[in-house]
Gaussian input, Z-matrix of N, CA and C with variables (Angstrom, degrees):
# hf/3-21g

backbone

0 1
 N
 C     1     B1
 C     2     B2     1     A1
 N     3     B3     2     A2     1     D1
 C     4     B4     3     A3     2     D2
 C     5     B5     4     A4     3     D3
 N     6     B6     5     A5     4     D4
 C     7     B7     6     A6     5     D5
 C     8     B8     7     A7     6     D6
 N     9     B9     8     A8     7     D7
 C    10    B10     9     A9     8     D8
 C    11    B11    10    A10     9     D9
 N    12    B12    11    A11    10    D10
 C    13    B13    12    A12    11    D11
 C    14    B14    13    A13    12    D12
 N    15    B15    14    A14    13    D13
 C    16    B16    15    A15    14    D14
 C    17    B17    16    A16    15    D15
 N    18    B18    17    A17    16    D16
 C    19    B19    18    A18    17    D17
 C    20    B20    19    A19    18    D18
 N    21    B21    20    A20    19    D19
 C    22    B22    21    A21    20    D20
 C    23    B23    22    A22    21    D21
 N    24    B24    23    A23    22    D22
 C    25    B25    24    A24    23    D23
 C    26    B26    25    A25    24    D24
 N    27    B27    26    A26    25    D25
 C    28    B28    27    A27    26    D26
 C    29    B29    28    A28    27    D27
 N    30    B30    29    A29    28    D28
 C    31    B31    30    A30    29    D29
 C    32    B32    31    A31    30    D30
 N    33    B33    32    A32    31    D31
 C    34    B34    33    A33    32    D32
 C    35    B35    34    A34    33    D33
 N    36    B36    35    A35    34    D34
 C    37    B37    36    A36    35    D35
 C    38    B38    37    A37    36    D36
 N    39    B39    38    A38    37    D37
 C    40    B40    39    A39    38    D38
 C    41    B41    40    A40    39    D39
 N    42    B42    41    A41    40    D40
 C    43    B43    42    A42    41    D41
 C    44    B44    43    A43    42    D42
 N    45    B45    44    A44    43    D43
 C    46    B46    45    A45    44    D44
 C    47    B47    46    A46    45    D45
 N    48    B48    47    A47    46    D46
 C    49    B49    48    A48    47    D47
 C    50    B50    49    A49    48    D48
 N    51    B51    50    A50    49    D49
 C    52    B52    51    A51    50    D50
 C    53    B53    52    A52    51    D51
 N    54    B54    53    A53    52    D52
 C    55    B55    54    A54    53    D53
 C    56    B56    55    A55    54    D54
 N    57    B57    56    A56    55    D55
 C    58    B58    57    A57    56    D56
 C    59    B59    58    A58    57    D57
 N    60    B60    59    A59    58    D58
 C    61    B61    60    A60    59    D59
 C    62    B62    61    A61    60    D60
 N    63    B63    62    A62    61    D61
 C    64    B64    63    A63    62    D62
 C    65    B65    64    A64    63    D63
 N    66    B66    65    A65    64    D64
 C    67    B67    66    A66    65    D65
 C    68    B68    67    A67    66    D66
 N    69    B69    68    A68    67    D67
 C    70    B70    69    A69    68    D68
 C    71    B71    70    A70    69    D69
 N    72    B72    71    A71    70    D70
 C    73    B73    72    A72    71    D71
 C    74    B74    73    A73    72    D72
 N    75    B75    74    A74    73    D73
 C    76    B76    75    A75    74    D74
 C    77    B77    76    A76    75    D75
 N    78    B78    77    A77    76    D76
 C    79    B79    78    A78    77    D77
 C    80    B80    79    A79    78    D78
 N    81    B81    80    A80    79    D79
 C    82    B82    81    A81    80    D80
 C    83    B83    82    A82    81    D81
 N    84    B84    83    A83    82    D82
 C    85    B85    84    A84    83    D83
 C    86    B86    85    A85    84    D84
 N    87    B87    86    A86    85    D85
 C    88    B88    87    A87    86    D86
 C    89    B89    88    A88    87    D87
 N    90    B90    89    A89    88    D88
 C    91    B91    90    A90    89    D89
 C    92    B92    91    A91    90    D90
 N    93    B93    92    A92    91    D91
 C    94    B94    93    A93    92    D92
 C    95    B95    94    A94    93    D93
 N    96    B96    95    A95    94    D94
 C    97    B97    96    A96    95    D95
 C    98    B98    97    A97    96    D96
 N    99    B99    98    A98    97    D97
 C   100   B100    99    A99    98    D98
 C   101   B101   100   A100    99    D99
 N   102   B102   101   A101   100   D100
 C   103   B103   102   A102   101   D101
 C   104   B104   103   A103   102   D102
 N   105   B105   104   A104   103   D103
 C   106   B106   105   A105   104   D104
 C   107   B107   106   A106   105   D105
 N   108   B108   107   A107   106   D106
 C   109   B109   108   A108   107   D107
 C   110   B110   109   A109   108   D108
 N   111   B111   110   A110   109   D109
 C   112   B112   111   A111   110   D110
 C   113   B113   112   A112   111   D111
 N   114   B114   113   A113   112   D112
 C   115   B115   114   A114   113   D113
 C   116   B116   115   A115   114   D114
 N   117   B117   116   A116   115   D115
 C   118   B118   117   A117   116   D116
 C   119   B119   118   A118   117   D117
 N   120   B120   119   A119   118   D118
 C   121   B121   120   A120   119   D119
 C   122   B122   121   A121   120   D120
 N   123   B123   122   A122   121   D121
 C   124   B124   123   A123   122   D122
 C   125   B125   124   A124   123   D123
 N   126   B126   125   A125   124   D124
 C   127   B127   126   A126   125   D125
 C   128   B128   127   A127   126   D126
 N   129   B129   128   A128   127   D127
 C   130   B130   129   A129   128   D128
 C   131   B131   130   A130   129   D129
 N   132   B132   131   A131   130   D130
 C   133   B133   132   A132   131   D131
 C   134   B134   133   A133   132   D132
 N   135   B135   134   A134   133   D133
 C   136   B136   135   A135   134   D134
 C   137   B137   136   A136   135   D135
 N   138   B138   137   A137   136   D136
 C   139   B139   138   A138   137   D137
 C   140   B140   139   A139   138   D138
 N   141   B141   140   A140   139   D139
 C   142   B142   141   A141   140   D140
 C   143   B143   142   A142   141   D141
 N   144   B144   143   A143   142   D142
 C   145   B145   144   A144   143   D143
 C   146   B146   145   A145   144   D144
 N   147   B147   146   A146   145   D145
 C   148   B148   147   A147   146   D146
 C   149   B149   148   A148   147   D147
 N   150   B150   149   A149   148   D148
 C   151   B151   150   A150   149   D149
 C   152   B152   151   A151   150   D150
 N   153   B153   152   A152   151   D151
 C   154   B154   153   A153   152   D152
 C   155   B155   154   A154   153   D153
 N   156   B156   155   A155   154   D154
 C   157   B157   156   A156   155   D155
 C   158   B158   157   A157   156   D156
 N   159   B159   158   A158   157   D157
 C   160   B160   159   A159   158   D158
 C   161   B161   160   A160   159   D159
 N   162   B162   161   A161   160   D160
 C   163   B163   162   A162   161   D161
 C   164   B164   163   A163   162   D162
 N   165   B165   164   A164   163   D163
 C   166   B166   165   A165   164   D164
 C   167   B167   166   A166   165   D165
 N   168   B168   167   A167   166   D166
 C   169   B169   168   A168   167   D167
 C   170   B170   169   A169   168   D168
 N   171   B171   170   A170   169   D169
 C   172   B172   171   A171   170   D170
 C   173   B173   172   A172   171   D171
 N   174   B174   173   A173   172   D172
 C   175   B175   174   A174   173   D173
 C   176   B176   175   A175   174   D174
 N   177   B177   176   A176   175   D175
 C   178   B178   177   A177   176   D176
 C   179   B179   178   A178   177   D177
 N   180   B180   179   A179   178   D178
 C   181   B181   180   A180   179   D179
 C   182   B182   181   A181   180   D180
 N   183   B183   182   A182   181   D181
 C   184   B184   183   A183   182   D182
 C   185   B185   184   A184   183   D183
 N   186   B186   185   A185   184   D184
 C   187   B187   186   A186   185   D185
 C   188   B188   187   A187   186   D186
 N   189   B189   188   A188   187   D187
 C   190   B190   189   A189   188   D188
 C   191   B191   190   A190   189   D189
 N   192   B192   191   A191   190   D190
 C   193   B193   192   A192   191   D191
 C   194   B194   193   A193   192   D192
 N   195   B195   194   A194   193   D193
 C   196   B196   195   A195   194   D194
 C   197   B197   196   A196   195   D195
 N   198   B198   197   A197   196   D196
 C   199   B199   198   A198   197   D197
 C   200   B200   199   A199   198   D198
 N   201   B201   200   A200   199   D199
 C   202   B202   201   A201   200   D200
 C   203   B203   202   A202   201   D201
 N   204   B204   203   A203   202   D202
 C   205   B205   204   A204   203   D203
 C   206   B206   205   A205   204   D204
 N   207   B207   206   A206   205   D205
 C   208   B208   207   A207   206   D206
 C   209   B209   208   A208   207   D207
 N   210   B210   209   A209   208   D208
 C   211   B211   210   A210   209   D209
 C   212   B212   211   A211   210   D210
 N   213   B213   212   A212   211   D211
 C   214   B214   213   A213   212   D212
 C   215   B215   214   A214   213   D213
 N   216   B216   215   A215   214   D214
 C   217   B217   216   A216   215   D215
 C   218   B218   217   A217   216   D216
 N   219   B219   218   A218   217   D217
 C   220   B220   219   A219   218   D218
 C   221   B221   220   A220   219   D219
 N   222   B222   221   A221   220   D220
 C   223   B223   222   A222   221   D221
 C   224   B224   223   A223   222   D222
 N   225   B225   224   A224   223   D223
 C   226   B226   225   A225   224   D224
 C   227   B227   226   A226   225   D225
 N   228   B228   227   A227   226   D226
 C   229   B229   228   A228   227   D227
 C   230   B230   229   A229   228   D228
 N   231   B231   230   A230   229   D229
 C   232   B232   231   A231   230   D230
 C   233   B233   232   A232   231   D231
 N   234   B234   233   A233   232   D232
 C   235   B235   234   A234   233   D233
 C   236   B236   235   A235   234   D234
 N   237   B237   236   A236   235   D235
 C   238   B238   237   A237   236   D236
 C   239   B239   238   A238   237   D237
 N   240   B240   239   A239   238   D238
 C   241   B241   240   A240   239   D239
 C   242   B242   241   A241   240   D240
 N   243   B243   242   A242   241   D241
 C   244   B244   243   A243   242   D242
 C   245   B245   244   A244   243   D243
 N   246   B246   245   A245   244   D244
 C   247   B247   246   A246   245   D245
 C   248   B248   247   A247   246   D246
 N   249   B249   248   A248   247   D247
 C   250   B250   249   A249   248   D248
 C   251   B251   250   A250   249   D249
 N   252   B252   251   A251   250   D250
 C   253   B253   252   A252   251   D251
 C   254   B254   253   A253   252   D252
 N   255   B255   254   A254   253   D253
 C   256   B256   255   A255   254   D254
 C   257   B257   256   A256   255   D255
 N   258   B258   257   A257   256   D256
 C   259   B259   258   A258   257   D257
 C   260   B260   259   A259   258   D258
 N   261   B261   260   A260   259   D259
 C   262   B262   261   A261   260   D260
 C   263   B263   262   A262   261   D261
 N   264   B264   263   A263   262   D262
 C   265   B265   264   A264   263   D263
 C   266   B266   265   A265   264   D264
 N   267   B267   266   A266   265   D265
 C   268   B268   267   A267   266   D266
 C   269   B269   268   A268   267   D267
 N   270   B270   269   A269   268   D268
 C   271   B271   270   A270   269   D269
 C   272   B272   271   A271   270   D270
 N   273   B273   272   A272   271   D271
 C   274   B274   273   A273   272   D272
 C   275   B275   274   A274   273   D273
 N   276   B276   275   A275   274   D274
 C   277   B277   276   A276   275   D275
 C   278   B278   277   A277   276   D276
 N   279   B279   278   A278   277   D277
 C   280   B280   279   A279   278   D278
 C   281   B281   280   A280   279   D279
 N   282   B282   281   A281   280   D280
 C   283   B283   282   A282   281   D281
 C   284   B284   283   A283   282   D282
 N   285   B285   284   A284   283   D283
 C   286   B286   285   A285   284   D284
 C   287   B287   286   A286   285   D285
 N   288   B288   287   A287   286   D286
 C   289   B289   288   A288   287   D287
 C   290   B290   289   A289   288   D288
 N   291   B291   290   A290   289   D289
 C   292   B292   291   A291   290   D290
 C   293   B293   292   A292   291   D291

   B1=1.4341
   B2=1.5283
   B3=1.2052
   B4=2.0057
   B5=1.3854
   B6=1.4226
   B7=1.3726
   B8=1.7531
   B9=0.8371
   B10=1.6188
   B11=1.3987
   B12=1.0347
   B13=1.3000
   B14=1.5573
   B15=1.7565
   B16=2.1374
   B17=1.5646
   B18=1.0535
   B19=1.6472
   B20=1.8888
   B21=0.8608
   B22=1.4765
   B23=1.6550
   B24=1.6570
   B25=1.5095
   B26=1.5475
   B27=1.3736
   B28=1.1557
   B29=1.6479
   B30=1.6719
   B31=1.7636
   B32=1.1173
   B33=1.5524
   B34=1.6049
   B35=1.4669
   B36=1.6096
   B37=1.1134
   B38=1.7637
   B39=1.1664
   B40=1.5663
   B41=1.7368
   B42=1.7962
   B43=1.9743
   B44=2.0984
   B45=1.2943
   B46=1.7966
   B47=1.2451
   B48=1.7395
   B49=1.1824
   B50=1.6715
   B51=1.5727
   B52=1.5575
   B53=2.0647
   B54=1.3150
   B55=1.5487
   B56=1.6008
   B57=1.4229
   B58=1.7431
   B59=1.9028
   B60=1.7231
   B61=1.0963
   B62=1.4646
   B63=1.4398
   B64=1.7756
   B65=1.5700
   B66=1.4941
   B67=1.1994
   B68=1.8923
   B69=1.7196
   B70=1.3928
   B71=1.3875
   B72=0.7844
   B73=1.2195
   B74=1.6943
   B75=1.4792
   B76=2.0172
   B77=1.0818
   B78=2.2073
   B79=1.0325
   B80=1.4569
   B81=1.1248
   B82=1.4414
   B83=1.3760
   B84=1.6437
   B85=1.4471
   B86=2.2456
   B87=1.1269
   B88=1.1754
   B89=1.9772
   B90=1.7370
   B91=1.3520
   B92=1.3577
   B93=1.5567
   B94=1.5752
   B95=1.6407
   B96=1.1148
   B97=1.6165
   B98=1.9714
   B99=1.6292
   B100=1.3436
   B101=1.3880
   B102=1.6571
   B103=1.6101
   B104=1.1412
   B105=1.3004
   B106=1.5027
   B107=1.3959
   B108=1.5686
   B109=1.9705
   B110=1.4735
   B111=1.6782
   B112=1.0847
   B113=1.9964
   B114=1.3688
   B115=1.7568
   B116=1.6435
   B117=1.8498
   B118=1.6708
   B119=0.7311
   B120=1.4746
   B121=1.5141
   B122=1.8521
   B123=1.5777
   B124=1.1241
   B125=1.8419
   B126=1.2849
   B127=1.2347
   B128=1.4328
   B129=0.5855
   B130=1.6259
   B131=1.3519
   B132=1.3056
   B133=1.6242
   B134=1.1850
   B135=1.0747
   B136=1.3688
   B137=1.0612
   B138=1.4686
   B139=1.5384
   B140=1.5146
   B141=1.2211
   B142=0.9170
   B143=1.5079
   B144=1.2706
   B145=1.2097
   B146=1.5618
   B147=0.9677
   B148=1.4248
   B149=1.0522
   B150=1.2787
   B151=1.7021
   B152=1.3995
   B153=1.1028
   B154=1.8346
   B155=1.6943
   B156=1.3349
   B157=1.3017
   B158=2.0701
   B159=0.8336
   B160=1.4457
   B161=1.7087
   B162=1.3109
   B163=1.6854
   B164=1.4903
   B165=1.3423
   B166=1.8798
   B167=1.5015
   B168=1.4912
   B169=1.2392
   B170=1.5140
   B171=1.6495
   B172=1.6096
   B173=1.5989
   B174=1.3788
   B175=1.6894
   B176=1.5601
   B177=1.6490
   B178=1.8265
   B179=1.3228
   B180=0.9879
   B181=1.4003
   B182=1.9255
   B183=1.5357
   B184=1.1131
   B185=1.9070
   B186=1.1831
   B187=1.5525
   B188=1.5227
   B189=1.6183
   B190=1.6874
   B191=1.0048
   B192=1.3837
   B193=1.4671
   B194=1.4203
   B195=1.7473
   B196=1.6405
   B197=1.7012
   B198=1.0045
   B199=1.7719
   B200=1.5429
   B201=1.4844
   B202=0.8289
   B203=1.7928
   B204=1.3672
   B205=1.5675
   B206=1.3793
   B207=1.1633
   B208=1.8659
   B209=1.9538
   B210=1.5162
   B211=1.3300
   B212=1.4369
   B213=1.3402
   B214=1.6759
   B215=1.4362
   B216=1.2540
   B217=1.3971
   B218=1.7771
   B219=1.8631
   B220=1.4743
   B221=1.6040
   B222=1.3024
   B223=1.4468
   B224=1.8583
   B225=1.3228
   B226=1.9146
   B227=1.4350
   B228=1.2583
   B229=1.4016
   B230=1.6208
   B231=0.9366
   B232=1.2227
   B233=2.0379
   B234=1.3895
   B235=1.3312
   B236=1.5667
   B237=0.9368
   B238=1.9321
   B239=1.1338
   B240=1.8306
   B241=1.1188
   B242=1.9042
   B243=1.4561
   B244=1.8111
   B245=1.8329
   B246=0.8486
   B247=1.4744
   B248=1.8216
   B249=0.9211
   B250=1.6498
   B251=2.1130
   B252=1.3982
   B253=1.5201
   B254=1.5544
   B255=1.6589
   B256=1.9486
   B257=1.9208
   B258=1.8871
   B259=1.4779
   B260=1.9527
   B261=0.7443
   B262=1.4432
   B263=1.5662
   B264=1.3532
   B265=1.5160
   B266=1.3548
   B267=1.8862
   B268=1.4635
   B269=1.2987
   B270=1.1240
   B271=1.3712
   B272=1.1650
   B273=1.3405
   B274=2.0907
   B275=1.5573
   B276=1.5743
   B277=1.0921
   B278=1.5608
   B279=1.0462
   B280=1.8343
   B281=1.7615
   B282=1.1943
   B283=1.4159
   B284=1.9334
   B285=0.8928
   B286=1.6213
   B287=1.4458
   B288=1.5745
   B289=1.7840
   B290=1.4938
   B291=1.4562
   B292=1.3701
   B293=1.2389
   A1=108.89
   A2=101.68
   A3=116.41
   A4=85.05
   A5=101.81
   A6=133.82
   A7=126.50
   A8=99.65
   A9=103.44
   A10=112.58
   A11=119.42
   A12=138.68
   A13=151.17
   A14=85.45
   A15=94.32
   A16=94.73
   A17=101.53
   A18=123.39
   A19=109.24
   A20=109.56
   A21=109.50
   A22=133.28
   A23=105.67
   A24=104.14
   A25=112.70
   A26=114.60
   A27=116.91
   A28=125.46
   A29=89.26
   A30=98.33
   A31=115.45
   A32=129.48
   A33=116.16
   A34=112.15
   A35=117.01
   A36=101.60
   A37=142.12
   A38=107.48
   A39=101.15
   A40=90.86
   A41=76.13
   A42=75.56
   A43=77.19
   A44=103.35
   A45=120.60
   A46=96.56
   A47=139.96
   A48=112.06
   A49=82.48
   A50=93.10
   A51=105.88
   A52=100.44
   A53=110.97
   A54=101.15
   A55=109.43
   A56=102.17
   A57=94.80
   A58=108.30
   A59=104.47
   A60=115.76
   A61=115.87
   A62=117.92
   A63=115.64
   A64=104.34
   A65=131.67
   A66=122.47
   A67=110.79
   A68=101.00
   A69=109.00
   A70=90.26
   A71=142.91
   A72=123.12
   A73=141.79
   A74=82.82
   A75=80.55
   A76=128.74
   A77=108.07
   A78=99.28
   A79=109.60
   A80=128.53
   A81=146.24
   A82=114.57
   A83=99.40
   A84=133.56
   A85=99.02
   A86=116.17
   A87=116.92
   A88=106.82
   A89=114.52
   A90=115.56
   A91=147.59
   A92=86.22
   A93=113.96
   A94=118.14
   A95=100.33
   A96=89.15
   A97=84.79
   A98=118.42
   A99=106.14
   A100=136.67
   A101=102.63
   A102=115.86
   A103=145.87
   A104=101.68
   A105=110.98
   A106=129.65
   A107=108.74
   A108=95.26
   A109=88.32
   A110=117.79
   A111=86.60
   A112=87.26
   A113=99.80
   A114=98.62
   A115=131.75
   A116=88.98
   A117=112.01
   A118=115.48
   A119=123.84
   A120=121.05
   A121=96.22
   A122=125.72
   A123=131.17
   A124=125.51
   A125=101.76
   A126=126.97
   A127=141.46
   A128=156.43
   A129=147.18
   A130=118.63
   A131=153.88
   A132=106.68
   A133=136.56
   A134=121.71
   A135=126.40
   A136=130.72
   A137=114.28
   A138=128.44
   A139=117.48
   A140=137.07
   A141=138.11
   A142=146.01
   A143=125.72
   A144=120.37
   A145=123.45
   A146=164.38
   A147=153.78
   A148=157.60
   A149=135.78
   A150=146.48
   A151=103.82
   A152=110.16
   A153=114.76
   A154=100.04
   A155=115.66
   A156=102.11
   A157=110.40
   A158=124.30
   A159=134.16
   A160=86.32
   A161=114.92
   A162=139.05
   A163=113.86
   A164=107.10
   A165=116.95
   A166=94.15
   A167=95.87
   A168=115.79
   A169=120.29
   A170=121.92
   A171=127.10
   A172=103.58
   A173=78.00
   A174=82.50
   A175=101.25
   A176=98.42
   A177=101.19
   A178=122.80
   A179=124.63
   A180=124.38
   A181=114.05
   A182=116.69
   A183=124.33
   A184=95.47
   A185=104.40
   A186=109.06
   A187=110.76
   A188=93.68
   A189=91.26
   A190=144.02
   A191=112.23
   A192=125.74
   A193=118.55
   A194=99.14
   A195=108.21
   A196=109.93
   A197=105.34
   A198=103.06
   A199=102.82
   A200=129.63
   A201=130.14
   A202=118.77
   A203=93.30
   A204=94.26
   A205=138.86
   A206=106.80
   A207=108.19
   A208=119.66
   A209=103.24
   A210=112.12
   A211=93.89
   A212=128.97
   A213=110.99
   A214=109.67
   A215=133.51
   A216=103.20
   A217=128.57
   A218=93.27
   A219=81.73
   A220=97.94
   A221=104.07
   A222=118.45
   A223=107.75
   A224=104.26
   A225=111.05
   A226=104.53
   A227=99.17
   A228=121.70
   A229=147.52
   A230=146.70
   A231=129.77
   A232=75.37
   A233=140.76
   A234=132.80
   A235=100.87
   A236=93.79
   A237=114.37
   A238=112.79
   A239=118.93
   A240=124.03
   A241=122.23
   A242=91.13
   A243=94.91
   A244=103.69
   A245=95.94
   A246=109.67
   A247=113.83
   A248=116.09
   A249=113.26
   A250=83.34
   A251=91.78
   A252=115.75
   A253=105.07
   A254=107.89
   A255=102.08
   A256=106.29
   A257=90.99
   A258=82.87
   A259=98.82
   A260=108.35
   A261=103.71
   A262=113.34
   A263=114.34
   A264=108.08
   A265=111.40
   A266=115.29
   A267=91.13
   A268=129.25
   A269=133.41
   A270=117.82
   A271=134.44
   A272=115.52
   A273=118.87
   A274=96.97
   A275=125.09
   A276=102.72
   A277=107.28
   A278=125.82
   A279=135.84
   A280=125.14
   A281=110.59
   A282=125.06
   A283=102.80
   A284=112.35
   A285=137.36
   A286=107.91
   A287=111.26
   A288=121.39
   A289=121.85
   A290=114.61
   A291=127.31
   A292=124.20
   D1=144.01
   D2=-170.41
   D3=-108.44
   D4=167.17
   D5=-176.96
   D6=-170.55
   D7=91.01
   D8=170.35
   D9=-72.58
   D10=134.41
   D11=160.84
   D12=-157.92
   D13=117.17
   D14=-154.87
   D15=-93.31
   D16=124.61
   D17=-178.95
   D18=-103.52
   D19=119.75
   D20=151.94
   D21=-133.21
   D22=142.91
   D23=-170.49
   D24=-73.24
   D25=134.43
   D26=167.38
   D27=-94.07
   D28=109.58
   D29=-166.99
   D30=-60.40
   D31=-24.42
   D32=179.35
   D33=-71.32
   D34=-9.13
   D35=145.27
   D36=-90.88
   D37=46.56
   D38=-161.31
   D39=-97.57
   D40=142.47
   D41=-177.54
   D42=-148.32
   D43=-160.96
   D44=173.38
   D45=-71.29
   D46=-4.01
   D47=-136.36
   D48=-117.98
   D49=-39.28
   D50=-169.98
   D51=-66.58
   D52=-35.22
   D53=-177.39
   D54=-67.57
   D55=-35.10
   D56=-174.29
   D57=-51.34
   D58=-47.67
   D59=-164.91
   D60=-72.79
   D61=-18.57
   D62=160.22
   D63=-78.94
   D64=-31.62
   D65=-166.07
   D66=-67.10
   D67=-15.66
   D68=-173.04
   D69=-100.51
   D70=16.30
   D71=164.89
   D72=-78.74
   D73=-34.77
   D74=159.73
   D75=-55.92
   D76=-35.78
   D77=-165.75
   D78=-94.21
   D79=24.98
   D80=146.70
   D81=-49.90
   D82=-86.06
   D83=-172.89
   D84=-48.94
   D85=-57.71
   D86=-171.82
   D87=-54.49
   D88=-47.49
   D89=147.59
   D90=6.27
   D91=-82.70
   D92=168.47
   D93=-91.47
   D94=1.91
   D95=-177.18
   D96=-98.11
   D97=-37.23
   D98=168.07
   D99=-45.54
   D100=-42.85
   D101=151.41
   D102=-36.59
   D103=-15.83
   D104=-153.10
   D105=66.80
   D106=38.38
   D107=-160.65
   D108=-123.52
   D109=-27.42
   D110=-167.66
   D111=-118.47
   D112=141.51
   D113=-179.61
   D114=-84.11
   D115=-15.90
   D116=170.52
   D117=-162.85
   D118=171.49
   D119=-164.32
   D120=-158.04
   D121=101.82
   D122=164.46
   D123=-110.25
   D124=161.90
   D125=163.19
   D126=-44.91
   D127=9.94
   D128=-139.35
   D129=-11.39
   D130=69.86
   D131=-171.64
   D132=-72.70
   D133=169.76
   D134=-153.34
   D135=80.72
   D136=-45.15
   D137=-169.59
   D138=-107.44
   D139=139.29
   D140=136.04
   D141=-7.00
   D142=49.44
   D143=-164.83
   D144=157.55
   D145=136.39
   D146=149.02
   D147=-119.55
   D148=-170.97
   D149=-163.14
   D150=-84.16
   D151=108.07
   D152=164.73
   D153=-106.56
   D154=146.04
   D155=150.40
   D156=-116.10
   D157=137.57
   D158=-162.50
   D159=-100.39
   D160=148.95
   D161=146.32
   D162=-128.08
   D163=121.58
   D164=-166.73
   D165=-148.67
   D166=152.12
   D167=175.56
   D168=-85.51
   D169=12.15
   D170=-177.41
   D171=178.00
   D172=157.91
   D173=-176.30
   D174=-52.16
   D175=-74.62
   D176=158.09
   D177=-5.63
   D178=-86.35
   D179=-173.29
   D180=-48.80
   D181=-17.00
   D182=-164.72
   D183=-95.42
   D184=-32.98
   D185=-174.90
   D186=-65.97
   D187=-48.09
   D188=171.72
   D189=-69.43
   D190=-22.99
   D191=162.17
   D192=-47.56
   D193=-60.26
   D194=174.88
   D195=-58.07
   D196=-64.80
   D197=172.49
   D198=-19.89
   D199=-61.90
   D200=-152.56
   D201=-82.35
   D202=-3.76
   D203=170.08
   D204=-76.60
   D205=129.80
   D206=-159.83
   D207=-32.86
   D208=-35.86
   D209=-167.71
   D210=-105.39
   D211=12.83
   D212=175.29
   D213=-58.19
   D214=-35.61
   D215=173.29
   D216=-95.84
   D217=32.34
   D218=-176.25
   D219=-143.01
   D220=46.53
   D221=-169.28
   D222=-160.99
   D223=123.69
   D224=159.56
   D225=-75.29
   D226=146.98
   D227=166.56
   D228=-126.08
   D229=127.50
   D230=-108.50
   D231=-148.19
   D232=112.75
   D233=-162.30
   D234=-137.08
   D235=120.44
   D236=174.49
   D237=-119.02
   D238=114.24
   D239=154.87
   D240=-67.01
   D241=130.27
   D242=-171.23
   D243=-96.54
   D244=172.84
   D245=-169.69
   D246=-157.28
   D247=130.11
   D248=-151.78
   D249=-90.55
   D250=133.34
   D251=-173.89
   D252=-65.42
   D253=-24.06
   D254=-167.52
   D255=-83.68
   D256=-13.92
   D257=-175.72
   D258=-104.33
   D259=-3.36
   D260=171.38
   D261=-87.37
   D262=-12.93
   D263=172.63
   D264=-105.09
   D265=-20.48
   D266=147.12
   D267=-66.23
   D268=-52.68
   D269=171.57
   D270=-22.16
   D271=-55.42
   D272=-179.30
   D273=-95.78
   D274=36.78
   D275=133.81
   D276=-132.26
   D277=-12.45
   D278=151.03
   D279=-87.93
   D280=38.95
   D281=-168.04
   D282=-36.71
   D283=-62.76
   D284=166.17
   D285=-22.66
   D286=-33.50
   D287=-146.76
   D288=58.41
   D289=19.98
   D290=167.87
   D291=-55.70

């Protein structure tokens, strides 16, 4: 299972608590990208915050990860399930699985 997910920090919350928790964040992101959980890890520009895409074996397993991110409580999140485009166009043209 894929997962997009655009994160951004919310500055009216910025306190000591919120900088510690972006400063850990690479070493999060670098983690899971060793894991295999997370497949990329971008920027936003302009904005504050960014594009991970996650690969997990359950929704579960996808919640905890995020739970587990340093800025989850100082960041919205914005979560897209992905779906690989070569098997979605087989489908609507083998509807049957023929």
């Amino acid at each position: 299972m894929k997962f997009l997910v655009l994160w951004r920090i919310e500055l009216a919350l910025l306190s000591k608590e919120m900088a510690r928790a972006i400063g850990n964040m690479a070493d999060y992101g670098s983690t899971l990208e060793r894991d295999g959980k997370v497949l990329a890890r971008y920027h936003i520009v302009g904005a504050h915050g960014g594009a991970w895409i996650y690969e997990v074996d359950s929704h579960e397993e996808f919640e905890r990860l995020l739970a587990r991110s340093p800025v989850f409580n100082f960041a919205r999140y914005e979560v897209l399930a992905l779906a690989d485009m070569g098997a979605v166009a087989a489908a609507a043209v083998h509807p049957s699985g023929e």
